[in-house]
C-alpha positions in Angstrom: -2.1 -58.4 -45.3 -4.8 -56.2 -47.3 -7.1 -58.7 -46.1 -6.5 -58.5 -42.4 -6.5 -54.8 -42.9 -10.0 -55.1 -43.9 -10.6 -56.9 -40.7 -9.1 -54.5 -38.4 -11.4 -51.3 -40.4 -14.2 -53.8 -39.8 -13.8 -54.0 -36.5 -12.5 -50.1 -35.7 -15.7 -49.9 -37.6 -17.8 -51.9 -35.7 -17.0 -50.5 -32.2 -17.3 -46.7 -33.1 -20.9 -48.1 -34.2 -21.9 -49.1 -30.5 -20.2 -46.7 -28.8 -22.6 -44.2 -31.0 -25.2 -46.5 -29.6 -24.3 -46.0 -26.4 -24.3 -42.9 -26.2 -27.4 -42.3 -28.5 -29.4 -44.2 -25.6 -27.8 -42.2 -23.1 -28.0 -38.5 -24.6 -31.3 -39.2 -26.6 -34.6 -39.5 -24.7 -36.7 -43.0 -25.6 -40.1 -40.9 -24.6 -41.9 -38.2 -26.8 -41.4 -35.4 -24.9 -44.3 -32.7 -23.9 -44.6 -30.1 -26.8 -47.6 -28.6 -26.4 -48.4 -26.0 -23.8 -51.2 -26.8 -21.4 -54.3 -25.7 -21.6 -55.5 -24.1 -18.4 -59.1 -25.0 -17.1 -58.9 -24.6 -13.3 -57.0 -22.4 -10.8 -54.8 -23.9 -7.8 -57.3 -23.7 -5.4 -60.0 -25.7 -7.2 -60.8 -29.5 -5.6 -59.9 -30.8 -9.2 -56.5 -30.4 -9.3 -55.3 -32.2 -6.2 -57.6 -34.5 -7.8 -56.3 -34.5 -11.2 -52.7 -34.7 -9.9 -53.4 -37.6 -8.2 -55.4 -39.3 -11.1 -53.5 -38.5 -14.0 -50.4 -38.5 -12.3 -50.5 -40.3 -9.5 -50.5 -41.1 -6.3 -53.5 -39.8 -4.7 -53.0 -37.0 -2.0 -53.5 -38.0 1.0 -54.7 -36.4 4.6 -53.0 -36.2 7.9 -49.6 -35.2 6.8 -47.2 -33.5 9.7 -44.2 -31.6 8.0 -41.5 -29.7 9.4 -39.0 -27.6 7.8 -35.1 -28.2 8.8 -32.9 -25.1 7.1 -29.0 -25.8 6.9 -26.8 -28.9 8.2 -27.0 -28.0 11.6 -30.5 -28.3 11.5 -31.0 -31.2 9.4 -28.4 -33.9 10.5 -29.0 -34.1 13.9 -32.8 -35.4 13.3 -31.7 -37.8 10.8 -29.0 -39.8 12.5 -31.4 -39.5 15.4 -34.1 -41.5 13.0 -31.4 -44.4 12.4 -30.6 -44.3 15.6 -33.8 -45.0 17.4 -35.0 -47.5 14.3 -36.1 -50.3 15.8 -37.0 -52.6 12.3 -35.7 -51.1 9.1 -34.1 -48.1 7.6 -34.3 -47.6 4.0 -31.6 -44.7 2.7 -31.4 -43.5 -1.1 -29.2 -40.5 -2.1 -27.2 -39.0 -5.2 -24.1 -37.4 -3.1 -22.6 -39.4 -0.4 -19.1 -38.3 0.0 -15.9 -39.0 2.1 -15.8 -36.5 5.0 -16.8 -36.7 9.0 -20.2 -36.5 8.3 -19.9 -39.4 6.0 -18.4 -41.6 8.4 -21.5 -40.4 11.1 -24.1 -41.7 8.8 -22.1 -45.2 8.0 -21.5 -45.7 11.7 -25.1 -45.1 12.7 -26.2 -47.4 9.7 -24.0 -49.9 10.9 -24.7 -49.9 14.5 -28.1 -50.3 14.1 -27.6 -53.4 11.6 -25.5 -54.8 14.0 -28.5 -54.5 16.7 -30.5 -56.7 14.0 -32.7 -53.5 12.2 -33.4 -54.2 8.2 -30.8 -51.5 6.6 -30.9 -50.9 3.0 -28.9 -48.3 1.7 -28.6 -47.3 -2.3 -26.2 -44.8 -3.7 -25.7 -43.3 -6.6 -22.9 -44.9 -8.9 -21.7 -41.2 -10.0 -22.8 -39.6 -6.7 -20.8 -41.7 -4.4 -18.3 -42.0 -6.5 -15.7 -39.8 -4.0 -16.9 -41.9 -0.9 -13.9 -44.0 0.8 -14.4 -47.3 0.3 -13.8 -47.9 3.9 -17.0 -46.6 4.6 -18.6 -49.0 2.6 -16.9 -51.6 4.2 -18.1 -50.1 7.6 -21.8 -50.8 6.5 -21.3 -54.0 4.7 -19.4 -55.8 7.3 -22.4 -54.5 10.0 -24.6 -56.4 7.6 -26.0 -53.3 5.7 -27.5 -54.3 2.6 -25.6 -51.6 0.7 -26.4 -51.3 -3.4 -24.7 -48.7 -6.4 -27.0 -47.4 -9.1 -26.9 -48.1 -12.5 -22.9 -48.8 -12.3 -21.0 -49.4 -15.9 -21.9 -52.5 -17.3 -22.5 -53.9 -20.3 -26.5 -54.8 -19.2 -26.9 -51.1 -18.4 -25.3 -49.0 -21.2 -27.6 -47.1 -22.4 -28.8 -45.8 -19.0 -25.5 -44.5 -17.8 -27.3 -41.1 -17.9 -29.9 -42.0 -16.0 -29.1 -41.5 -12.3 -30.9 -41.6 -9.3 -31.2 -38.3 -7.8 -33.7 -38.9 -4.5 -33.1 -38.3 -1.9 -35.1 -40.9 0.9 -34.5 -41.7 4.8 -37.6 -43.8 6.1 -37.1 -45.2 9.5 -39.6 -48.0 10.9 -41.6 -46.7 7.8 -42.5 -44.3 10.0 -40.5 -41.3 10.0 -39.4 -40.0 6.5 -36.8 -37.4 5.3 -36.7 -35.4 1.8 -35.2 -32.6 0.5 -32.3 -31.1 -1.3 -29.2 -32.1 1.0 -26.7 -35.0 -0.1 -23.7 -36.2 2.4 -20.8 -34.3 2.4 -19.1 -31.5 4.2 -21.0 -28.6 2.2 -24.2 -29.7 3.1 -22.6 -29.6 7.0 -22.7 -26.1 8.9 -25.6 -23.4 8.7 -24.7 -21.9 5.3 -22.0 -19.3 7.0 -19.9 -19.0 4.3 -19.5 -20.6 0.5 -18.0 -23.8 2.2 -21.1 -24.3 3.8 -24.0 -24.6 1.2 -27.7 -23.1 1.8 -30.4 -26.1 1.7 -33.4 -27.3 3.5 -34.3 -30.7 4.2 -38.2 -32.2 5.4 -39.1 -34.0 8.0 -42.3 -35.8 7.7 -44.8 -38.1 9.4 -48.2 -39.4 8.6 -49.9 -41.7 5.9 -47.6 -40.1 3.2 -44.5 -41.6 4.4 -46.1 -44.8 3.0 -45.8 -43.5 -0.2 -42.0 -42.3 0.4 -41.0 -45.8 1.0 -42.9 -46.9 -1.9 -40.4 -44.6 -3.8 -37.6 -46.3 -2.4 -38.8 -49.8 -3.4 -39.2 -48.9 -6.8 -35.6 -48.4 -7.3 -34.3 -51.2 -4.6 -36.5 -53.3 -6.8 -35.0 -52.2 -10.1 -31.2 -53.1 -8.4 -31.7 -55.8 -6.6 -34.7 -57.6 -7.6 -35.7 -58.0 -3.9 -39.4 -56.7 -3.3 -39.1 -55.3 0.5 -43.1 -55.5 2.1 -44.6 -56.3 5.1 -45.2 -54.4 8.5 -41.7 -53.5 9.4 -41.7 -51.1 5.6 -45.3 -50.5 5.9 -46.9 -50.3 9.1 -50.2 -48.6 10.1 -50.2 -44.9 9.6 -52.5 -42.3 11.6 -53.1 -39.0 10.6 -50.8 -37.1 12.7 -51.1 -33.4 11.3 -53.2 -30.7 9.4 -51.6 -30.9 5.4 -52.6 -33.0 2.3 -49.3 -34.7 0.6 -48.7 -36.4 -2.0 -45.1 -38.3 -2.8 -44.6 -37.8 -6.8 -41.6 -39.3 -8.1 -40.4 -39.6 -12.1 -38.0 -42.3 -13.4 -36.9 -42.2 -17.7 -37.6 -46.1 -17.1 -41.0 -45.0 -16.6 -43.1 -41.7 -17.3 -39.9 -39.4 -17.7 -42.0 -36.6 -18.3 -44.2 -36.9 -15.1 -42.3 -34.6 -13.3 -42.3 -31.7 -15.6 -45.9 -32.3 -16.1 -46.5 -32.1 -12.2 -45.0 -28.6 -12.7 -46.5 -27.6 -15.7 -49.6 -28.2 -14.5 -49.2 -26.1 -10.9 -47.6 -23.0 -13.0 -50.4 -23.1 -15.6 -53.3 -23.2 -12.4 -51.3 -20.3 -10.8 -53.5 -17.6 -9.9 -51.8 -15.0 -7.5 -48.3 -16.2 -6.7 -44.9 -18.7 -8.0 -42.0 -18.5 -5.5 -39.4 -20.9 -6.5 -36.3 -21.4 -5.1 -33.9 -23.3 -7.9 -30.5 -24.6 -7.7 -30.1 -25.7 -11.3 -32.7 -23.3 -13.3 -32.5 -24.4 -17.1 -36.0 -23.9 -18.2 -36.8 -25.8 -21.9 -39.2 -23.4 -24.2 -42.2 -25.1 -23.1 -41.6 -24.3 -19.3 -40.3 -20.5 -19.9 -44.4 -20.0 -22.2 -45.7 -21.7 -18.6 -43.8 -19.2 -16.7 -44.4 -15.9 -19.0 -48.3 -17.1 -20.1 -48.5 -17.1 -15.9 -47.1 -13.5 -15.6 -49.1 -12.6 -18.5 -52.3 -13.7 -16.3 -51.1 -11.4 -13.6 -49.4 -13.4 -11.4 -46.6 -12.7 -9.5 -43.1 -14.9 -10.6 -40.1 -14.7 -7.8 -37.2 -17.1 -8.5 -33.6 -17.4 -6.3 -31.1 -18.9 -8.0 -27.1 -19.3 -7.2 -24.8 -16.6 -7.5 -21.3 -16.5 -8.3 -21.1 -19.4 -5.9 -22.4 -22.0 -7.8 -20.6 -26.1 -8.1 -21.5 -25.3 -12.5 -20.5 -22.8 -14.1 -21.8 -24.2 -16.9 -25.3 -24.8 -15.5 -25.1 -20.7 -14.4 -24.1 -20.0 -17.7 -27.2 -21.8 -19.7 -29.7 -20.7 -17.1 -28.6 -17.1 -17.6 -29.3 -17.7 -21.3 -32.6 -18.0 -20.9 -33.8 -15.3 -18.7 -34.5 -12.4 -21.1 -38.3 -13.2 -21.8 -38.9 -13.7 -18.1 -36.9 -10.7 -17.1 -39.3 -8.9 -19.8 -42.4 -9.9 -18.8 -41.5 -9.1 -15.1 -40.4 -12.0 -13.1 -38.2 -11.2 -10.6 -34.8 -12.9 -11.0 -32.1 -12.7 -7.8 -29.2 -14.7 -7.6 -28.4 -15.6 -4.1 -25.0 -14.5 -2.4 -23.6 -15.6 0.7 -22.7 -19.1 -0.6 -24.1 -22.1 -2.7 -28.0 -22.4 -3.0 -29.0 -25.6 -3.3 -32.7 -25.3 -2.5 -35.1 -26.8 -4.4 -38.6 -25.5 -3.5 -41.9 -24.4 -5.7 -45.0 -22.4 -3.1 -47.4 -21.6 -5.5 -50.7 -19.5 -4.9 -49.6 -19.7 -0.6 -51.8 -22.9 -1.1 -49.4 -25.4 -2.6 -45.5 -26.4 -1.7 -43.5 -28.6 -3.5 -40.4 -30.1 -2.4 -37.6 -32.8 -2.7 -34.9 -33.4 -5.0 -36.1 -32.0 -8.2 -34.4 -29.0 -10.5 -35.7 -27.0 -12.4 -33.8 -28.4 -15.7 -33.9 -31.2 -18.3 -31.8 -33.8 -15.8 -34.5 -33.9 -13.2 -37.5 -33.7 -15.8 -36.0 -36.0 -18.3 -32.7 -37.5 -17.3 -32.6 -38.5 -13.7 -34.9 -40.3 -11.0 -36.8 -38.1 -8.9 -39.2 -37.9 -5.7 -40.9 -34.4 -5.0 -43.2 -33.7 -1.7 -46.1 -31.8 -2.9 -48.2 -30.3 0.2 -51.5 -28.6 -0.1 -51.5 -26.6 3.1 -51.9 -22.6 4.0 -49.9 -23.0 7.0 -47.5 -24.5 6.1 -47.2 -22.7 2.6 -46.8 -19.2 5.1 -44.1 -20.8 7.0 -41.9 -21.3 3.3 -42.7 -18.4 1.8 -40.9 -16.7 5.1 -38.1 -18.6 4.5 -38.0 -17.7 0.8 -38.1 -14.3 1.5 -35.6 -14.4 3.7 -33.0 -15.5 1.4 -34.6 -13.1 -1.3 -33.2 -10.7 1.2 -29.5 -12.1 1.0 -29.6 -12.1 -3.2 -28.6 -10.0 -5.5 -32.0 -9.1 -8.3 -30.9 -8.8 -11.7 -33.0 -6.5 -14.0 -33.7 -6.8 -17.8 -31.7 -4.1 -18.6 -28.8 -5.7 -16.9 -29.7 -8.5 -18.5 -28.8 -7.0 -22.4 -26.1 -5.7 -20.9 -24.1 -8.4 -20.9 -20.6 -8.5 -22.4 -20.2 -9.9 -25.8 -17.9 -13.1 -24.3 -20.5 -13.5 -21.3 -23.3 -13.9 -24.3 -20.9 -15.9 -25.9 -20.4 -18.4 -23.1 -23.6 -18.8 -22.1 -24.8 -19.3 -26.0 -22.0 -22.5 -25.6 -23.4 -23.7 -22.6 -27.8 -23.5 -24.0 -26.1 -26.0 -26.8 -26.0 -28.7 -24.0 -29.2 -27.4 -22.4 -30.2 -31.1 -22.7 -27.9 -32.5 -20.4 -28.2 -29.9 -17.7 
């Protein structure tokens, strides 16, 4: 008896060793992470940092980029079941959120019409992220011949990247016509932000040589799942220049250059001269970012961020962001914390020269955790046109001073303190 007893502690044993393992490769980061702050030896506007950005981090920046700026559902929907709809060779789709809901079942019917009509349709979701979808959506697209794929679902081959999810956001149709942005598919993202049912996001539309690069992005991940290398001139036609802006499509995977991302922002804040505008849904800044942000309004330059308000999906995300605002708040950055309903926006204009967007927050999940793609555009213009729209729902928050900002109540301080512990993870 004493001797099977041994055997059972040996096993109990045993199993609370790899599930420690497990979740030591999840919650613990295999890269060395950034540490040092970095040194700052051109502004924005100088030739070498498209440059640099493009050789240290890759890919190059590329010319004859047309973007257009699509605010709420009712604005962004419409032109991207148009896009599936008039695809005439392949549609490649990645997203985090794709729920049940009416718009759901739009986007599955679409996809599988146009599978049925004999166009290439790859699809991948998010394990977690899809994760309230009906299954009889997925047996919409599957049955139409939709090559449909999960990522990173529980299995023994994958346990220590549970953690890592994909978080892009992609629509390429004909490898033509590309969509990125902040919005997933579900009925919050539906609407024109009219009240805190109806989330506040904006979505790109973009053509041009870039959207190359986009579906490159795509690939990297249907690769990583499926094994299948998509190529040829139905993903990767011939691309004109079609519009005035420089883009670049920057993505970041932990499976490969986790840090890129933050990098690709570290590097913009620190060549900040004049101006950061940065619309945030999920702003947990790590120590290294908030020196970026306060060395930059130490230099003069003008820090703006909007940020959710009481509406907000985290409360625990508000609660560690708040945590970390004091220095900021002292050194002068304007803080406002948007109010009519959730702000989902994810959106960085620095210097009215440079705009980046896509699916990246400002926290540890996108910069470490998650897989990410990020539009950076290097155009005046176009930079005017956002900055309009960031003040705009400047206007509809609510700016918290430092003062306000000591004020807390004890319990508030309290909770937020709980939720910086898991800062990591956020």
């Amino acid at each position: 008896m004493l001797h099977k007893s041994r055997w059972v502690l040996a096993g109990i044993v045993a199993l609370l060793c790899a599930v420690a393992g497990v979740l030591f490769a999840n919650f613990v980061g295999g890269e060395t992470k950034i540490e040092r702050r970095i040194e700052r030896l051109y502004s924005l506007d100088d030739p070498r940092f498209v440059q640099e950005l493009g050789v240290l981090l890759g890919p190059p920046f590329l010319p004859g980029t047309q973007v257009q700026a699509l605010l709420n559902g009712d604005e962004i929907f419409p032109p991207m079941l148009t896009a599936i709809r008039g695809a005439k060779v392949s549609i490649t789709f990645e997203t985090y959120i794709y729920w049940s809901g009416d718009i759901g079942r739009r986007f599955a019917e679409a996809l599988a019409e146009r599978a049925r009509a004999g166009v290439k349709v790859h699809v991948l979701l998010d394990w977690v992220g899809s994760a309230k979808m009906d299954e009889d959506l997925m047996a919409t697209m599957e049955q139409a011949g939709v090559q449909v794929q999960r990522f990173h679902p529980p299995h023994w081959s994958n346990l220590g990247r549970l953690n890592n999810r994909t978080h892009r956001k992609l629509l390429i149709a004909d490898g033509r016509l590309g969509f990125t942005g902040g919005v997933g598919v579900a009925p919050q993202w539906t609407g024109r932000a009219q009240d805190p049912e109806h989330w506040r996001d904006t979505h790109f539309q973009v053509e041009g040589p870039v959207v190359a690069q986009m579906q490159s992005v795509f690939i990297d991940n249907w690769i990583k799942v499926t094994g299948n290398v998509l190529h040829g001139p139905d993903y990767f036609p011939a691309l004109a220049p079609v519009g005035p802006s420089l883009a670049q499509m920057f993505s970041s995977s932990p499976s490969g250059g986790s840090e890129s991302m933050q990098l690709m922002y570290l590097l913009a804040i620190t060549a900040a001269t004049r101006t950061i505008d940065l619309s945030a849904a999920y702003f947990v800044p790590d120590d290294l970012t908030l020196q970026a942000l306060t060395g930059a309004l130490k230099r003069g330059v003008k820090l703006r961020i909007v940020v959710p308000g009481e509406h907000i999906d985290s409360d625990t995300v508000r609660n560690a962001s708040r945590a970390t605002w004091g220095p900021l708040l002292q050194a002068g950055a304007t803080i406002a914390e948007y109010v009519p309903t959730m702000y989902h926006c994810k959106l960085l204009i620095v210097d009215g020269l440079l705009t980046s967007v896509g699916s990246t927050n400002f926290d540890n999940r996108s910069f470490r955790l998650n897989d990410e793609a990020t539009l950076n555009i290097v155009d005046q213009d176009f930079a005017r046109i956002q900055t309009a729209t960031f003040e705009a729902d400047l206007a509809l928050a609510k700016p918290v001073t430092y003062a306000q900002w000591q004020a807390r109540p004890v319990r508030e301080k309290f909770t937020e303190w709980l939720a910086s512990l898991i800062d990591t993870q956020l």
